[in-house]
PDB file of N, CA, C and O in Angstrom, chain B, residues numbered from 101:
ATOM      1  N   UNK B 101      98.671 126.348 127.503  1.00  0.00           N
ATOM      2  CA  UNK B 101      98.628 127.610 128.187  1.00  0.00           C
ATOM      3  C   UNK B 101      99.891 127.829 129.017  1.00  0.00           C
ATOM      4  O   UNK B 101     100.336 128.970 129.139  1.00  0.00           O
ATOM      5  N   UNK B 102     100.558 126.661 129.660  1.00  0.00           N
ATOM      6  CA  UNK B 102     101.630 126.604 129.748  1.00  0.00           C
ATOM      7  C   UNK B 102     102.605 127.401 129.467  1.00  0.00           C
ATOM      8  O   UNK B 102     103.308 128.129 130.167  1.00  0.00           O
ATOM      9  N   UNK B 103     102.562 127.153 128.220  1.00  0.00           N
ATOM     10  CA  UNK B 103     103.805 127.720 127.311  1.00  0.00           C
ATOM     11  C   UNK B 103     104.142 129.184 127.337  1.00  0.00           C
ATOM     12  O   UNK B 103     105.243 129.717 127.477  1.00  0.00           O
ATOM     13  N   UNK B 104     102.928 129.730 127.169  1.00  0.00           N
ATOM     14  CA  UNK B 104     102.324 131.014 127.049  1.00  0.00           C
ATOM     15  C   UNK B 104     102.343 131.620 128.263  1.00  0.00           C
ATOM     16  O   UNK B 104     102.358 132.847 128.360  1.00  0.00           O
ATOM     17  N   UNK B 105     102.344 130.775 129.348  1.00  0.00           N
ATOM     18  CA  UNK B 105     102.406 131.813 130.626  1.00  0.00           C
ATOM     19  C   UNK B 105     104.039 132.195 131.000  1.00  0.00           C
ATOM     20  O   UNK B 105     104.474 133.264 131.428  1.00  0.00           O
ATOM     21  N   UNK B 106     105.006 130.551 130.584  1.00  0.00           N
ATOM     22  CA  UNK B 106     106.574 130.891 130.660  1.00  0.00           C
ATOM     23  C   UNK B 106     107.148 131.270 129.615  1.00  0.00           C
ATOM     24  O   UNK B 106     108.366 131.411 129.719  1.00  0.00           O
ATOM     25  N   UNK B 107     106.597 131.531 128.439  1.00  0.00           N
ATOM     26  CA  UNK B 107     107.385 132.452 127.474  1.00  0.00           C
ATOM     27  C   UNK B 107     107.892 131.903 126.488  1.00  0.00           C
ATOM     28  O   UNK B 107     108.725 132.472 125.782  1.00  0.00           O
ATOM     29  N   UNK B 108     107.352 130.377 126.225  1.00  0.00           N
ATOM     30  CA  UNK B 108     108.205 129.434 125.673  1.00  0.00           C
ATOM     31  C   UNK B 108     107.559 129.816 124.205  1.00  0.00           C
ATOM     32  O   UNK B 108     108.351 129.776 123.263  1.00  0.00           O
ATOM     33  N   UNK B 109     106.150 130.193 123.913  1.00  0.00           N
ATOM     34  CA  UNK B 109     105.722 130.337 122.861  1.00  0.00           C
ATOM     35  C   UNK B 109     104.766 131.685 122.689  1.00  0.00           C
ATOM     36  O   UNK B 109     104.550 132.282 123.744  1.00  0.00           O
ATOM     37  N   UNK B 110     104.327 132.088 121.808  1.00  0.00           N
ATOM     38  CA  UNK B 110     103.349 132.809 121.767  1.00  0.00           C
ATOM     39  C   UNK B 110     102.287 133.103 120.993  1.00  0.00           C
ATOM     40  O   UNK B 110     102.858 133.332 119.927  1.00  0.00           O
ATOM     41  N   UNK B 111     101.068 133.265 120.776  1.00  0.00           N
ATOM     42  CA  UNK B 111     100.242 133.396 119.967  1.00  0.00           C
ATOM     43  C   UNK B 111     100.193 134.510 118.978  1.00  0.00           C
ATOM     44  O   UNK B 111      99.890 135.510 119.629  1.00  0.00           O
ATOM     45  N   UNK B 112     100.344 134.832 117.711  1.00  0.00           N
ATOM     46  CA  UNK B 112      99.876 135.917 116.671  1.00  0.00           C
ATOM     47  C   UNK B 112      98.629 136.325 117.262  1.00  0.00           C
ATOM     48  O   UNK B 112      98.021 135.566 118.017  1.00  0.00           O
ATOM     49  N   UNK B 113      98.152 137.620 116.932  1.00  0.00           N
ATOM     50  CA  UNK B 113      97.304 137.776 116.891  1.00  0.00           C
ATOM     51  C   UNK B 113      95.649 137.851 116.041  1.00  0.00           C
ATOM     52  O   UNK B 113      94.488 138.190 116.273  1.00  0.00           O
ATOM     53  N   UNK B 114      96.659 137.171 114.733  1.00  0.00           N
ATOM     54  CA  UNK B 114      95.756 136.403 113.615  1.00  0.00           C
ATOM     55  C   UNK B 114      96.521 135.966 113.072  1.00  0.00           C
ATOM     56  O   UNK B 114      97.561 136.462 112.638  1.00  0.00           O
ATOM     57  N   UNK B 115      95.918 134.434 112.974  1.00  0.00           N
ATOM     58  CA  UNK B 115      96.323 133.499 111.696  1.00  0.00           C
ATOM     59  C   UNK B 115      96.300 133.669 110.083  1.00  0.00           C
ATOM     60  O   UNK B 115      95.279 133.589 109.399  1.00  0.00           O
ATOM     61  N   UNK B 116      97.698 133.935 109.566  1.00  0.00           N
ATOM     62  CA  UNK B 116      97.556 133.997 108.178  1.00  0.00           C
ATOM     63  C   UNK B 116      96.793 135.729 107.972  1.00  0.00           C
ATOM     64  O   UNK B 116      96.580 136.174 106.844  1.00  0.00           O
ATOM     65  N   UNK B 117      96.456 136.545 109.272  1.00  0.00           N
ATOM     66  CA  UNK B 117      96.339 138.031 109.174  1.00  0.00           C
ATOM     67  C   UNK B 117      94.785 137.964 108.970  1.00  0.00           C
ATOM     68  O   UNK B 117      94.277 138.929 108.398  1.00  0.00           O
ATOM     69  N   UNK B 118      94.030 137.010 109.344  1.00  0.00           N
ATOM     70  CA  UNK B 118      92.837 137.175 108.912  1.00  0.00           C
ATOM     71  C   UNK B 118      92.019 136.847 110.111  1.00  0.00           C
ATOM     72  O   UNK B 118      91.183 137.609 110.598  1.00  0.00           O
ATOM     73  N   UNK B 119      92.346 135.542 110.598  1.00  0.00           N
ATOM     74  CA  UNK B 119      91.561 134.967 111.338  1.00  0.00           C
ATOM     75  C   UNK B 119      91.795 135.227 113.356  1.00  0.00           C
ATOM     76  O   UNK B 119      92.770 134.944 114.053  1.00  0.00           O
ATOM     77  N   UNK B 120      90.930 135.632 113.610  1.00  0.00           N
ATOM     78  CA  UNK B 120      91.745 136.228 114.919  1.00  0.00           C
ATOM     79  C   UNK B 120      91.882 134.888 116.274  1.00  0.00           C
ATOM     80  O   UNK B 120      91.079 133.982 116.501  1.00  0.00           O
ATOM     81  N   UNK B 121      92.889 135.129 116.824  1.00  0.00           N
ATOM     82  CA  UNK B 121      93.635 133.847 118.166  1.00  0.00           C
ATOM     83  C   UNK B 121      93.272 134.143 118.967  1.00  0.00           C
ATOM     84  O   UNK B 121      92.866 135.294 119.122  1.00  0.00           O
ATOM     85  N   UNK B 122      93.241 133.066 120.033  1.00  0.00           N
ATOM     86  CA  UNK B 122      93.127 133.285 121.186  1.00  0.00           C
ATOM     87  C   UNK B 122      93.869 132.506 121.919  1.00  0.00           C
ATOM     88  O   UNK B 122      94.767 132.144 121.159  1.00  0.00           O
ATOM     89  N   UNK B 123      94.043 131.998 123.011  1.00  0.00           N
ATOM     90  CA  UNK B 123      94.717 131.212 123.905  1.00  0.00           C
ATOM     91  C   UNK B 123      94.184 130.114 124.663  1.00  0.00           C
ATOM     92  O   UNK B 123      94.181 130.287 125.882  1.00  0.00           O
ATOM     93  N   UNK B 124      93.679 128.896 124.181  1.00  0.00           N
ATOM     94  CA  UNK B 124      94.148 128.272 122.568  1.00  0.00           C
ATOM     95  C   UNK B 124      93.521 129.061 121.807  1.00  0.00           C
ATOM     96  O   UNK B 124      92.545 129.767 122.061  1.00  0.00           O
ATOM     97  N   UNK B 125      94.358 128.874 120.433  1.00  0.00           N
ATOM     98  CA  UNK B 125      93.956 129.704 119.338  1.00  0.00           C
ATOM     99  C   UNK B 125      92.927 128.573 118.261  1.00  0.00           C
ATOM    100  O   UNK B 125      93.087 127.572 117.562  1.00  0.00           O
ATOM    101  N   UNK B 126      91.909 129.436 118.655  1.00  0.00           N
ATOM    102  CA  UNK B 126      90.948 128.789 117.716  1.00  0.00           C
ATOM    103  C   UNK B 126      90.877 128.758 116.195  1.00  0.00           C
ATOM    104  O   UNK B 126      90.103 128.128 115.474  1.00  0.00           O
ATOM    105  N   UNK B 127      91.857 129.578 115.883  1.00  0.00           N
ATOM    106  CA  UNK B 127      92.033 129.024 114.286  1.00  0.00           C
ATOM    107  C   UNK B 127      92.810 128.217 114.063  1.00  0.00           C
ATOM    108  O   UNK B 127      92.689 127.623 112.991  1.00  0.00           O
ATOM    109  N   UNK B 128      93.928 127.851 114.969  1.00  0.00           N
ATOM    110  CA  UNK B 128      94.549 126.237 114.841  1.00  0.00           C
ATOM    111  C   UNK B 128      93.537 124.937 114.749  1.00  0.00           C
ATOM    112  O   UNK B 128      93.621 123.979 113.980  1.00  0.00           O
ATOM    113  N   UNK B 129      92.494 125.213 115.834  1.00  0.00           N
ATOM    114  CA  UNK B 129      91.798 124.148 116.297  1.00  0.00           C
ATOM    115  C   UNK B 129      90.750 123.824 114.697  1.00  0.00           C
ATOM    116  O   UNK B 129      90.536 122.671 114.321  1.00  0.00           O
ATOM    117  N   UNK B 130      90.191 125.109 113.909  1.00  0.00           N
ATOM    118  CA  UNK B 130      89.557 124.833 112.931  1.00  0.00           C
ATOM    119  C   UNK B 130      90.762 124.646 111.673  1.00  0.00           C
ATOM    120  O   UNK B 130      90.348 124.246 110.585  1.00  0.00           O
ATOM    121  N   UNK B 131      91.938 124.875 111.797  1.00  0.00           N
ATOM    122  CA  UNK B 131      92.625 124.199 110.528  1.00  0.00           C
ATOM    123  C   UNK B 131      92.793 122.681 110.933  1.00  0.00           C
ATOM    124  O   UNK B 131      92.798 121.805 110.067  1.00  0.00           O
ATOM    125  N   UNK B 132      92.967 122.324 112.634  1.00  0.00           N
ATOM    126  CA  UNK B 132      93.341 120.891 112.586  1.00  0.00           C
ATOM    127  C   UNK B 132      92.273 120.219 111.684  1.00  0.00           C
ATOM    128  O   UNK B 132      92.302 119.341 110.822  1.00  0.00           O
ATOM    129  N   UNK B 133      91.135 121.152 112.353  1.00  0.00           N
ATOM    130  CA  UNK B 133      89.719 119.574 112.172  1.00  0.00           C
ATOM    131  C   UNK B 133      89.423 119.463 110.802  1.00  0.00           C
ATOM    132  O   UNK B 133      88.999 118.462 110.223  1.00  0.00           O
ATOM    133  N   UNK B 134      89.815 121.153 110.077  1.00  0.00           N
ATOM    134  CA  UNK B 134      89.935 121.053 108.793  1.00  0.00           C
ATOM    135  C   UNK B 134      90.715 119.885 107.879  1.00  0.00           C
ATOM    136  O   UNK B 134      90.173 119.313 106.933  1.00  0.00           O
ATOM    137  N   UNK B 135      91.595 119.724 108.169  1.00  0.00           N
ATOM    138  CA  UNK B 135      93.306 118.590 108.281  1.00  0.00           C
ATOM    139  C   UNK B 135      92.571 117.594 108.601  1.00  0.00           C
ATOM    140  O   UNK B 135      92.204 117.004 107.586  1.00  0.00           O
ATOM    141  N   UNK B 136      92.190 117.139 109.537  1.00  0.00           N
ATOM    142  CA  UNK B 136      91.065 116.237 109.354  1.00  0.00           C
ATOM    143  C   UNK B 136      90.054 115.299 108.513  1.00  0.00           C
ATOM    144  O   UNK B 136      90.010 114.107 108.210  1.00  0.00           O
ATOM    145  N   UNK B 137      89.250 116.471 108.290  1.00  0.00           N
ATOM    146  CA  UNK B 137      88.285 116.148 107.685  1.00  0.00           C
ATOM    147  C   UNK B 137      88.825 115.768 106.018  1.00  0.00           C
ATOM    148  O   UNK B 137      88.459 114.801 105.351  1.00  0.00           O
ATOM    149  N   UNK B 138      89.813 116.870 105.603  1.00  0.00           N
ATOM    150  CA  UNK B 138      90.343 116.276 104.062  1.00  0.00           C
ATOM    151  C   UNK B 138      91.035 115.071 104.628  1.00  0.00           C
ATOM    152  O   UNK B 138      90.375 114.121 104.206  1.00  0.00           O
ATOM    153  N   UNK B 139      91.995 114.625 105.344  1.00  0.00           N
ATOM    154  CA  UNK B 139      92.650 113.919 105.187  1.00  0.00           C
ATOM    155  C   UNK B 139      91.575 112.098 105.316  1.00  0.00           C
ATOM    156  O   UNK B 139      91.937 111.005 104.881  1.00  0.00           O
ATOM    157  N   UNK B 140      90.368 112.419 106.001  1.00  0.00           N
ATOM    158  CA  UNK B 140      89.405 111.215 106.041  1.00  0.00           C
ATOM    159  C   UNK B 140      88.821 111.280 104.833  1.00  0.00           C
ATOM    160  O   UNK B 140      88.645 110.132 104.424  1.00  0.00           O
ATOM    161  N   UNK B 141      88.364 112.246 103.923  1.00  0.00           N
ATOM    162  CA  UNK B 141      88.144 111.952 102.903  1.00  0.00           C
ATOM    163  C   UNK B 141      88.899 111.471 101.963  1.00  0.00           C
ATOM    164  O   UNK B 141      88.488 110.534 101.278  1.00  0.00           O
ATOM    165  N   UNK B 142      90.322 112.108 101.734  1.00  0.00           N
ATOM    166  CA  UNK B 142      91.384 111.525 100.959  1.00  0.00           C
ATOM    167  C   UNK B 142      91.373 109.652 101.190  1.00  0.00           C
ATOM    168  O   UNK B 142      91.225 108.866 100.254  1.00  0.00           O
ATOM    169  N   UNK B 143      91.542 109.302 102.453  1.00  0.00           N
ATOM    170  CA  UNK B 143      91.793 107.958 102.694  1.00  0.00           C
ATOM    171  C   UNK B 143      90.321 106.882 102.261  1.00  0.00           C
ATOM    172  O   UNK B 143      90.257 105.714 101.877  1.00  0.00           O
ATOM    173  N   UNK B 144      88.994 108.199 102.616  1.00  0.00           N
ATOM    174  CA  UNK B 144      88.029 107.035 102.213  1.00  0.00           C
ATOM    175  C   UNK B 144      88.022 106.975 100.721  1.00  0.00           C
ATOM    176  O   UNK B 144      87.403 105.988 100.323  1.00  0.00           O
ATOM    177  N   UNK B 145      88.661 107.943  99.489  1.00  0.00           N
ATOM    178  CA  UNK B 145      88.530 107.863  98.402  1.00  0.00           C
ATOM    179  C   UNK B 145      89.554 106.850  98.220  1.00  0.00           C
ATOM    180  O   UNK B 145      88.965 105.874  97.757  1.00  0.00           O
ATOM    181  N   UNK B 146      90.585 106.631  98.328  1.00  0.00           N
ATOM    182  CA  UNK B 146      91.877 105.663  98.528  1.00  0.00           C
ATOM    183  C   UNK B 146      91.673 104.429  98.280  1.00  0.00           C
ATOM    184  O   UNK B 146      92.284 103.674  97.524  1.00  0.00           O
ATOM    185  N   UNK B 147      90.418 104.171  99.225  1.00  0.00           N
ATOM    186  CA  UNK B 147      90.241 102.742  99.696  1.00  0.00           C
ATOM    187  C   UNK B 147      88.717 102.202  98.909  1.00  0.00           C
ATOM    188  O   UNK B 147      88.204 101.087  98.819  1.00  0.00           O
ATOM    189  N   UNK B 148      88.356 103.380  98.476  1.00  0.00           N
ATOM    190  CA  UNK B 148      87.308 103.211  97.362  1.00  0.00           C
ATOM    191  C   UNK B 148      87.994 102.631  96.250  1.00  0.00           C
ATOM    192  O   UNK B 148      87.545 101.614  95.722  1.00  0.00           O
ATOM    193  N   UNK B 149      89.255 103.295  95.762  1.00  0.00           N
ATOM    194  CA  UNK B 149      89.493 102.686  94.393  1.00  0.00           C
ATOM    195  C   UNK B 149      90.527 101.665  94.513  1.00  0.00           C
ATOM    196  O   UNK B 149      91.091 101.250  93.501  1.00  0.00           O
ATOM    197  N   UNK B 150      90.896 101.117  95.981  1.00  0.00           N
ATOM    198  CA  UNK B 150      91.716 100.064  96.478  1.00  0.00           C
ATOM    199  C   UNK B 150      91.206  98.876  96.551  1.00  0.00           C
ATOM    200  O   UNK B 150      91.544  97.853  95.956  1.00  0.00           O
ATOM    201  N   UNK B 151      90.069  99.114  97.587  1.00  0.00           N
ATOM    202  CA  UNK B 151      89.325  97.512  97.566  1.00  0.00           C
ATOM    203  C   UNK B 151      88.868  96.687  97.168  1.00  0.00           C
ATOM    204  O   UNK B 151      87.928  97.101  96.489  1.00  0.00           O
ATOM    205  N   UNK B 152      88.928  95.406  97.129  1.00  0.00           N
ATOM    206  CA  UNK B 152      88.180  94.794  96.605  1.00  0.00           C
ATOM    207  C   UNK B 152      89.076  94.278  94.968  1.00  0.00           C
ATOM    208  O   UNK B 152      88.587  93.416  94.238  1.00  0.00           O
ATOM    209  N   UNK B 153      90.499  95.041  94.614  1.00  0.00           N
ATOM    210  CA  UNK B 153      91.125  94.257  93.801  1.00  0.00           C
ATOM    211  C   UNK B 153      91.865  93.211  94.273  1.00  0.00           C
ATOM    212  O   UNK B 153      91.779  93.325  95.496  1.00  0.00           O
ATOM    213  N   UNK B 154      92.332  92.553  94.103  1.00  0.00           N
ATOM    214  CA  UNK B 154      93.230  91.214  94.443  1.00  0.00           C
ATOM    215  C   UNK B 154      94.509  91.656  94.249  1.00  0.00           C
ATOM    216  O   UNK B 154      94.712  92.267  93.200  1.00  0.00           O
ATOM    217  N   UNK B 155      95.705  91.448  95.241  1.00  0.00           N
ATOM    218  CA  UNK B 155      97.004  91.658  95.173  1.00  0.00           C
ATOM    219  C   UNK B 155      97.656  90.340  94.861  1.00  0.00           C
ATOM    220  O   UNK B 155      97.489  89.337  95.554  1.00  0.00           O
ATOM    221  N   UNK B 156      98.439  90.392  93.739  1.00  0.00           N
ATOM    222  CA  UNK B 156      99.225  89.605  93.161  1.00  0.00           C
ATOM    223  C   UNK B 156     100.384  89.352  93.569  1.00  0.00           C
ATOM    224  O   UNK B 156     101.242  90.138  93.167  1.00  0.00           O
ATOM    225  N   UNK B 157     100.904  88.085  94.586  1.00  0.00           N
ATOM    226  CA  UNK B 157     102.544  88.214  94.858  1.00  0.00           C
ATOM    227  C   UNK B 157     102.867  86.897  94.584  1.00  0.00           C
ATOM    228  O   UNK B 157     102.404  85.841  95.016  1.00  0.00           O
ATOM    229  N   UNK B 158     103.728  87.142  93.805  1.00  0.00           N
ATOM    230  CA  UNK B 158     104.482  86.173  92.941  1.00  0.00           C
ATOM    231  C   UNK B 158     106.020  85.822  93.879  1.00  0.00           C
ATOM    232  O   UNK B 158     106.599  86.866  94.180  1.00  0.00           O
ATOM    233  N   UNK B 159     106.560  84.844  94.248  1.00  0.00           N
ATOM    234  CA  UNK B 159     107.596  84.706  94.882  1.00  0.00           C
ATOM    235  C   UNK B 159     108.234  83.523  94.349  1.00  0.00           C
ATOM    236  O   UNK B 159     107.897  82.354  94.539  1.00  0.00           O
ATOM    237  N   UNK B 160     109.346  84.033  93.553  1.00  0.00           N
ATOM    238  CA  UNK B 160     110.237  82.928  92.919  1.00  0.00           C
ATOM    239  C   UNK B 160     111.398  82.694  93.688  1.00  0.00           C
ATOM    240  O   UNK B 160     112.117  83.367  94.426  1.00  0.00           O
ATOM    241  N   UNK B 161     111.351  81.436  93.250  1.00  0.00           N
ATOM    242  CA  UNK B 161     112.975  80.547  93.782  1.00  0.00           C
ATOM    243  C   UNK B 161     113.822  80.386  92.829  1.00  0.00           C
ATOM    244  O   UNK B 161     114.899  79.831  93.047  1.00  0.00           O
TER     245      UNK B 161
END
């Protein structure tokens, strides 16, 4: 809010023209958690098809 009171930044008055801001802008706050939520799923699928194989390291002389 800061920012917004010295001029440093400012809010649209909709995100992407659709979604309407506020100060904080609550459509940031639902793309973060959005960003979020894929990015915990991405990692739990990750580690689904990660685990549990054996890593092979071979180190020659």
């Amino acid at each position: 809010m800061a920012g917004t009171y010295f001029k440093c930044w400012k809010w649209v008055p909709k995100t992407f023209g659709l979604i309407p801001t506020s100060n904080p802008p609550m459509g940031a706050v639902f793309f973060y958690a959005g960003g979020d939520i894929l990015l915990t799923k991405i990692v739990d699928y990750w580690k689904s098809k990660t685990t549990g194989k054996p890593i092979e390291i071979v180190i020659e002389s």
